[in-house]
Structures are given as structure tokens and as C-alpha cells.
N, C-alpha and C positions, 0 to 999 in steps of 0.2 A: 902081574903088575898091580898098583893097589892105586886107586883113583877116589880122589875126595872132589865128594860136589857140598860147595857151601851155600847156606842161607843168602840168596841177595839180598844187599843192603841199599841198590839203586831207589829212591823215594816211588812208591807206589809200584815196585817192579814182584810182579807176584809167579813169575817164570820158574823154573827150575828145569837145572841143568839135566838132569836124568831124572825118567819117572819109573816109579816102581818096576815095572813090566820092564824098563830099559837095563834096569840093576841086576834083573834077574836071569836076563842073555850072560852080561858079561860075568854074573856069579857061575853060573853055568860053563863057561869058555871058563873058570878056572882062577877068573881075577878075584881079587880083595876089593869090595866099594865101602868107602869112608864116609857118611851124611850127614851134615850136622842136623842138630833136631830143628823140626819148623819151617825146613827147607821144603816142603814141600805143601806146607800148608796152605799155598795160594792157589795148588789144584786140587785140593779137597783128600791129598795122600801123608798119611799119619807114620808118624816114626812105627809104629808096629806095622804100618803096609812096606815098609823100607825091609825092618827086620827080618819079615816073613820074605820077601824076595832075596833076604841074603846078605843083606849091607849091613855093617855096623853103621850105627849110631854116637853120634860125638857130641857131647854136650856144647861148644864151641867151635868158633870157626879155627883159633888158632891149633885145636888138634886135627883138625882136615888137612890145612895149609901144612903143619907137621909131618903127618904121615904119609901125604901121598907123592908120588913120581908126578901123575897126571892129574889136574886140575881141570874140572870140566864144569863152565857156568854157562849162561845164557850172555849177560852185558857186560863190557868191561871193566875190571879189577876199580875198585877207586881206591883213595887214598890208604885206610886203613886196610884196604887189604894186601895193596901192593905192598906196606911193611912187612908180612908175612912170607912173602916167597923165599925160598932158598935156593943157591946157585945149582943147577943141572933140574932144576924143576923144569916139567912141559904145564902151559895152560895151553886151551881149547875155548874159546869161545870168541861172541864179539867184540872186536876191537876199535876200529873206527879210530885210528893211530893219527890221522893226514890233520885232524884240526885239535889234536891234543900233546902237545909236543912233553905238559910234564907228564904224560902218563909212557910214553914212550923212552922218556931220559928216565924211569924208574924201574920199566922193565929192564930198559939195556944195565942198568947197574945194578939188578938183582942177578943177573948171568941167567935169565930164564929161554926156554925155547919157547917163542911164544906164536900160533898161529890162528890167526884168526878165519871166522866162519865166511866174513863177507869175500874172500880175497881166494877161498878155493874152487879150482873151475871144473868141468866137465869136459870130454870131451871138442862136443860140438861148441866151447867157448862160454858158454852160462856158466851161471853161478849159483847152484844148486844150495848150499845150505843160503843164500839168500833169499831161496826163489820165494819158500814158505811165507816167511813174514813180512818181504814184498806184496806177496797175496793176498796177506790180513792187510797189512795197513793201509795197501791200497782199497781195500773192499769199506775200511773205517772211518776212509776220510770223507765221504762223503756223509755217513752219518754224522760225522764232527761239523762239517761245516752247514750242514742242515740246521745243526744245535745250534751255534752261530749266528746262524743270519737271525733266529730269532730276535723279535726287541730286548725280552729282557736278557739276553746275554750282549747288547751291545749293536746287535748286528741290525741289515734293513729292514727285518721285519717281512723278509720273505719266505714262502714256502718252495722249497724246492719241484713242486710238482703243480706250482699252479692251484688254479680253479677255472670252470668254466667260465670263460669270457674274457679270464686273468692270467696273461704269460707265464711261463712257468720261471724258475731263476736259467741264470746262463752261466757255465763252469767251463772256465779254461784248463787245460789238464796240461802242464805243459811235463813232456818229456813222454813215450811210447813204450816205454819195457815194460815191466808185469807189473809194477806200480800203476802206473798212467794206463793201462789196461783193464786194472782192477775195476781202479777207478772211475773210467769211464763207462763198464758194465755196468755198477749200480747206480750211477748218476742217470743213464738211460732207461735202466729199470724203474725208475722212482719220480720219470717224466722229466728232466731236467734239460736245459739247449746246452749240447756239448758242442766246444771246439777242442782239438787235441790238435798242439803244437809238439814237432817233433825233430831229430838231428837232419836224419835220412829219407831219402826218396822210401826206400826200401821199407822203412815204418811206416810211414804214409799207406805205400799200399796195402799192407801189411793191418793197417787200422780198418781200411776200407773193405777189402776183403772180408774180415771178422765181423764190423758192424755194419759195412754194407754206407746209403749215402746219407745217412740219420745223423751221426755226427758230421760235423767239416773240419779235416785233416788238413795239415799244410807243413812247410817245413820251418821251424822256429828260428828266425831271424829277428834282431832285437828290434827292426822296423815292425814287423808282427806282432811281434808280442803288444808294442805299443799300439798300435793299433786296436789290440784285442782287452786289452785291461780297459779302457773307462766301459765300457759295458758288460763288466765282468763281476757276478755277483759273487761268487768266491772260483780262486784260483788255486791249486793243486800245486805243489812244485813236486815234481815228483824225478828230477833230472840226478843221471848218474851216470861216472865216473870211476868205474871200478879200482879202491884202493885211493884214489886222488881224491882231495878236495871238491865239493861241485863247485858249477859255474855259479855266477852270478848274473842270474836270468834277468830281474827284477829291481831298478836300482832304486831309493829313494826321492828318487824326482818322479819316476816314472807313480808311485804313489800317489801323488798329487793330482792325475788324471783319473782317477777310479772315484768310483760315487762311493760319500760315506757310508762305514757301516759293512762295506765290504770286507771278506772275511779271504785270509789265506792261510794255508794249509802249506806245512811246509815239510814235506816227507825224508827231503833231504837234509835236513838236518844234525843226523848223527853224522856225515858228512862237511860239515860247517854250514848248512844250510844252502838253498838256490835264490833265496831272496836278502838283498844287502841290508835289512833292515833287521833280518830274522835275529835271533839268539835262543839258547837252550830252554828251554821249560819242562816241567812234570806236571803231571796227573790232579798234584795235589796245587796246583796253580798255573793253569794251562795256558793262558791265551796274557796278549798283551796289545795295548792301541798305539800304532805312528802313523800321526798326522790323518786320525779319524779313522784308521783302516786297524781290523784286527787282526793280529797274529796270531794262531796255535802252531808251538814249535817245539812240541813233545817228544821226545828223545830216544822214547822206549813204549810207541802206542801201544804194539799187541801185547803187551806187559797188562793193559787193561781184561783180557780177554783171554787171563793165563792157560785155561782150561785148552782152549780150545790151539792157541799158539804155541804151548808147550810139547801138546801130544805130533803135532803137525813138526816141529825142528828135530824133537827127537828124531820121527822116519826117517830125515836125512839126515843126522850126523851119527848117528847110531851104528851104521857100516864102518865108519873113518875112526870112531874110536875104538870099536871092537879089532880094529887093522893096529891103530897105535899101539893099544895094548897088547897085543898077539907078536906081533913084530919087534914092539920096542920102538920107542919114536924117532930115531934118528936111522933103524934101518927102513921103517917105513916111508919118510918121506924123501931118501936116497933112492926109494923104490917106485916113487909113486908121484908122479911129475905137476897130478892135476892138486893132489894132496898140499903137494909143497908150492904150488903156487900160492895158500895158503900161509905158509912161512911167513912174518913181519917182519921178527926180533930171532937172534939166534947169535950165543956167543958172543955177546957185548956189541952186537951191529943191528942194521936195520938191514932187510932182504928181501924188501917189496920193494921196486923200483917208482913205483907212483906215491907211495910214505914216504921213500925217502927225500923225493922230487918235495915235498910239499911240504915237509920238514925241516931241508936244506943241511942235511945229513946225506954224509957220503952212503954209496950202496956197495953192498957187499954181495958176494956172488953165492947163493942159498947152499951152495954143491960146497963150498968152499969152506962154507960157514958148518956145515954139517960133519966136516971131518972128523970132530972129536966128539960127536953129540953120543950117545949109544942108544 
């Protein structure tokens, strides 16, 4: 199979989809890798580290898009690239379809198989190539919102950890998965008053057990939340949805109860965000103020910290595309149930049953969708 990884072109996204060392398994197993040049320059990997692992090198994206069957990136396709695909093309990466409806009316009309990262599960129900940069970004948000509260970025001018005599900040985390886990690790590392708001009993204990009676755990009921926000020096949204839209934790009245200067962090985001007030942001213009309260609502954090996010996504998706490529993509995810959970788009339909729910596109049945794929 011949697989082109392109240059992102997301604002400040310095990721890549395959790194050297990943080029050089599947040159090895026999495939053809496509790179365009510069693709890799945001983790310090030069078109001759590409070479010497076995890839060709393409001066442009549209000779990747051209030659390959499999399409393998880190963020979702944007505009100028979704012009590029050709019908029975596979792409491979993250999609985040539920709050982008024209990027999903562009794959369904390009006739792509298109399966995203966040949406394949495991066994035991996790979301493995999620889990990675759940773990970055949760471990980053606190350093963001620490940035934050400072004065000159807007914030109240507090330290997250305190000083003798002097409180430390207080961070609501709402939502318990490996985000709001992350998160609450380093917020406690760094001295800060956690509360972690959560769906289930079962994360509750689940919090408690882990951190013991340091943080106060509870179950996130929109009574709570309100409760917990005017004394909340930055708040986390860290809630998910797999495949679906998130909730709307956080609505703009509830704003008005929070002491200025307060900072949130809105992890959900690529999701359409957990606070009604959030919208997209980048790297290169991060944060935004309603009604006194800051927003950071960055799209693609661990894109900051490509080095380290890129080597970490590869470990897991690295199996699944050595399987597409070996297989062929349509016998492998006929074959591979956790794999095809993953499935979005395929054959001019949608085949995630939470995208489609949120999209308000019919759903098509992935098995069904798959019959002519190869």
C-alpha cells in the first residue's frame, strides 16, 4: 500500500502524522510512504531522516493526496485539503465530525473512507488512540490556566500554589476520564484546591481511591456546578462524549457568578466545547473575555508540544495502520470491530451513530457501508 503523510496546515499545529522511526516499520512490512517535505519539521525530523527511513519525499501536498490509498495525519483535513481527496481514498486521523458538519458534507462528497482516531475503542471500552493526548492536554491545562490567572494575561493575579499564609487558587475539573485525571494530578502537584465534578458514582470513587480525600469528588449536577463556579479560580472542562457533541456544562448566566479574571479551560472543545460561551481558538490567539471571565479554547493543545505528542500518538496508532496497510482497509475493518468503531464516513454516508445523531444525518450501518470498500 502507498500511504502519504502531509504537512499540517492547522495554525500552530506542528504534529505529524508519522515519524521517522514509524516510516521505517511500515517501509520494512513492504509499504511505499509518501512525505511531503517539512512535514516533519515541527519534531526536529528532516526530509533526509524521512529518506533514510524509506519514504519518498514530495515537494507538495497535492503529490501525497495524489498518490496515496491511505492518508495518515494527526488533525482534521481543512478546507484546502479536503479539495484534494479522490473517491476510494482511506484517511486516518482526527476528526471531531459531531460540531463540523461542512467538513463532513466534504468528505461524504469526496466518496472517502474516512475513520477517525477519537471514535476507535478497545476492548474493555476505552479509547486508546485518544487516550495519548487526553494525557497531554490534560497534564497542559493546568499549566495554561496558571499562565492565565496571571495579571498580565488578564487573569486574578493568582498563583496556583499559593504562598505561606496565602490560599492557594481553587480548580474545578469537571468531568473524571483521563483528561480531568490528568488534570487533576498536576493541579495537586503544583498545590492547588481541587474539586473534580463528575457523571458517575463509579468516577467518584474511582477519583477517590487514586487521590485519596485531597481533592472533593462529587457527582456533576448542574446544581453543583453552580454552586462550585463563584469560587472557582479556573475551571477545566474536561467532559466527553464519545463521537457526540459535549454537553453544555457551563451556561452564560452561570458566568456572571464567578469572580473576575477567572480563567477556563475548555478541553472539550474539538468537541464543540463544554462551556456555552466557548468557540475555537489557536495557539497563535489563544484565549478570549465574556463578561470578565477568560476563555482558552484551543483546538489542537498538544500540537504545542509536538515532540513529545507526536512520539506518544504514534505508539498507538502505529499497530492499526500497519493492520490497514497489510490487510487493505476495507478487509481490515470487516475484520476488526474495535478498529471500525472508528469508521465516520464511508461510501457517501456517515457510520458513527453519535456523528450522525449530531449532525442529523441518517446512519448507515458501517458493515453495510463496507461492502464495496477493498
Amino acid at each position: 500500500m502507498r500511504i502519504g503523510v502531509p504537512r499540517e496546515i492547522k495554525v500552530h499545529e506542528y504534529r505529524v502524522g508519522l515519524t521517522p522511526e514509524s516510516v521505517s516499520v511500515l517501509a520494512s512490512d513492504g509499504h511505499e510512504v509518501i512525505v511531503e517535505s517539512g512535514a516533519g519539521a515541527g519534531i526536529s525530523a528532516t526530509d533526509e531522516a524521512y529518506r533514510n527511513a524509506g519514504a519518498m519525499v514530495a515537494k507538495t501536498a497535492a503529490e501525497v493526496f495524489d498518490a496515496a490509498h491511505l492518508i495518515v495525519k494527526v488533525k482534521e483535513p481543512l478546507t484546502p485539503e479536503r479539495k484534494l481527496f479522490h473517491p476510494g481514498q482511506a484517511l486516518f486521523t482526527y476528526l471531531h465530525l459531531a460540531p463540523d458538519p461542512y467538513q463532513a458534507d466534504d468528505l461524504i462528497n469526496a466518496g472517502v473512507t474516512a475513520i477517525a482516531y477519537e471514535t476507535v475503542t478497545a476492548p474493555d471500552g476505552s479509547l486508546p488512540l485518544l487516550v495519548p493526548m487526553s494525557v497531554i492536554a490534560g497534564r497542559m491545562t493546568v499549566q495554561v490556566a496558571a499562565h492565565f490567572l496571571e495579571r498580565p494575561q488578564g487573569g486574578r493575579g493568582i498563583l496556583m500554589a499559593g504562598a505561606p499564609g496565602v490560599p492557594p487558587a481553587r480548580v474545578l475539573v469537571l468531568g473524571a476520564g483521563t483528561v480531568g485525571r490528568s488534570a487533576a494530578a498536576i493541579a495537586l502537584g503544583m498545590g492547588a484546591k481541587i474539586v473534580i465534578l463528575s457523571r458517575t458514582e463509579q468516577e467518584v470513587a474511582e477519583i477517590e481511591n487514586r487521590f485519596g480525600p485531597v481533592p472533593k469528588a462529587a457527582i456533576a449536577s448542574p446544581q453543583r456546578i453552580s454552586e462550585e463556579l463563584p469560587s472557582a479560580d479556573a475551571v477545566i472542562g474536561a467532559a466527553l462524549v464519545a463521537g457526540a457533541a459535549a454537553p453544555k456544562l457551563v451556561t452564560r448566566a452561570m458566568l456572571k457568578t464567578m469572580k473576575p479574571g477567572a480563567v477556563l479551560v475548555d478541553v472539550s472543545i474539538d468537541q464543540g466545547g463544554c462551556f456555552e460561551t466557548s468557540h475555537p481558538t489557536t495557539h497563535a490567539n489563544p484565549g478570549f473575555i465574556v463578561d470578565g471571565i477568560l476563555h482558552y479554547c484551543v483546538a489542537n493543545m498538544p500540537g504545542a508540544v509536538p515532540h513529545t505528542s507526536t512520539y506518544a500518538l504514534n505508539q498507538a496508532t502505529l499497530p492499526h495502520v500497519r493492520k490497514l496497510a497489510r490487510m487493505g482497509v476495507g478487509a481490515a475493518l470487516r475484520e476488526d470491530a474495535h478498529l471500525r468503531n472508528g469508521l465516520n464516513v464511508c461510501a457517501g454516508t456517515i457510520t458513527q451513530r453519535e456523528v450522525a445523531a449530531a449532525l442529523g444525518h441518517p446512519f448507515q450501518d458501517p458493515l453495510k457501508a463496507l461492502e464495496n470498500v477493498t
